[in-house]
C-alpha positions, 0 to 999 in steps of 0.5 A: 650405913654408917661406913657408907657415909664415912669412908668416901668422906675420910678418904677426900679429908685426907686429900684436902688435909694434905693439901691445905690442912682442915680435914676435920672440916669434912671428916669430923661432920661426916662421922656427926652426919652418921649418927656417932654422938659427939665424944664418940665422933671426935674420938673416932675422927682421931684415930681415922686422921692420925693413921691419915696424917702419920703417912702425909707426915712421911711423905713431906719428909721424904721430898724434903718439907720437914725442918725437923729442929722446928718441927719437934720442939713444935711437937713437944709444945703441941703434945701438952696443948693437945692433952690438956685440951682433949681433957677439957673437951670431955667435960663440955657439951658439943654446943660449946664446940660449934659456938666457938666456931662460928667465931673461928671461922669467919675470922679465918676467912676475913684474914685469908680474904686480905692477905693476898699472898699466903706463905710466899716468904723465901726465907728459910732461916729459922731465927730464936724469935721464929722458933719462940713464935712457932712453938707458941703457935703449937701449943695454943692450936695443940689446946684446940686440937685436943679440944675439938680438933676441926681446921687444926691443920690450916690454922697452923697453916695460915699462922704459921705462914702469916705470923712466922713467915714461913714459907708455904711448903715448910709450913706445911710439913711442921704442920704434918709434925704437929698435926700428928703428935696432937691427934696422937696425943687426943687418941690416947685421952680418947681410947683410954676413955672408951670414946673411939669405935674401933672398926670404923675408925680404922675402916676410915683410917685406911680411906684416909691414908689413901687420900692423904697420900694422894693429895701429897704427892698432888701438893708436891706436883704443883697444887700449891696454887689451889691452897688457899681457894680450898681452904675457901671452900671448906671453911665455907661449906663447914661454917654454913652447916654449924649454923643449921646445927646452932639454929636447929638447937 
């Protein structure tokens, strides 16, 4: 039961992931909603997406997405952030992890809803204050990451479009990058604490690869246009579940 619950789950993760980031929203309910306690279910949900995100990652580097200066001092910033924040993860309850987002989640949908054209910049040139911002913005979301991990893809996404002036294609494939050393870094904390279920995780793996895969190439042939109504959805979707989790406590 618990892989017929997860498996189609992790395979649409991994196509909205690769789209617009944030498949954690799905993937990491899905686990929840099949009866894995919290650690376990974050743990398990690293080792899926890592395996997701690595084959998203090359696919945005081979059509050209990926500045890979940026990318890898990004990289650096959110490996730090990202193991410290899985540490600090183990020692919360998960109440914690969905209190804070009933605070995330609504601010990531009141600024979407006002910012009417999301990574439309054409400008490419990486500046000393890009880089500087860019690489805060990694290590702050890496801290997340590790922590919990849900909608780490589009809070890169939308900060590093809205804040670093990215332009949308480029944005995502820094995210990939970075979104693949911290879930890297979170498995290593978790495997190494005995919270990831080794089957189902790489069961699901293998469904997210597949949707990830296919939801790059569907980025690469125009999908751009449905980023951000997406991230709508699951924003939405995943904000009105944790209040049912929130209230039922």
């Amino acid at each position: 039961m618990e892989f017929l619950i997860v498996c189609p789950l992790v395979f649409l993760a991994g196509f909205v992931d690769a789209i617009a980031g944030g498949g954690g929203l799905i993937s990491l309910p899905a686990y929840l909603i099949a009866g894995l306690p919290a650690h376990y279910a974050i743990g398990t949900n690293k080792m899926s997406s890592s395996m997701g995100t690595a084959v998203a990652t090359w696919k945005y580097w081979k059509n050209g997405y990926i500045q890979w200066k940026l990318a890898l001092l990004c990289a650096g910033f959110a490996l730090v952030g990202s193991n410290i924040g899985a540490r600090l993860g183990l020692l919360l309850n998960e109440q914690v992890f969905r209190i804070v987002l009933l605070v995330i989640l609504p601010a990531t949908a009141i600024y979407l809803l006002f910012r009417k054209n999301l990574g439309s910049s054409e400008d490419s040139h990486l500046s000393k204050r890009t880089i500087a911002i860019c690489m805060i913005i990694a290590g702050v979301i890496g801290v997340y990451d590790g922590f919990y991990g849900p909608g780490t893809g589009t809070f890169l996404i939308i900060l590093l479009t809205g804040v670093a002036h990215m332009r949308l294609d480029h944005a995502n494939g820094v995210t990939k990058v970075i979104n693949l050393t911290s879930n890297i870094s979170a498995l290593v904390v978790m495997l190494a604490n005995d919270r990831v279920m080794l089957l189902l995780g790489i069961t699901a793996g293998c469904c997210n690869i597949v949707g990830n895969y296919i939801g790059a190439r569907f980025f690469d042939k125009g999908g751009i246009k449905i980023v951000k109504p997406m991230i709508f959805v699951v924003i939405g979707i995943f904000f009105v579940k944790t209040i049912f989790e929130v209230v039922g406590k």
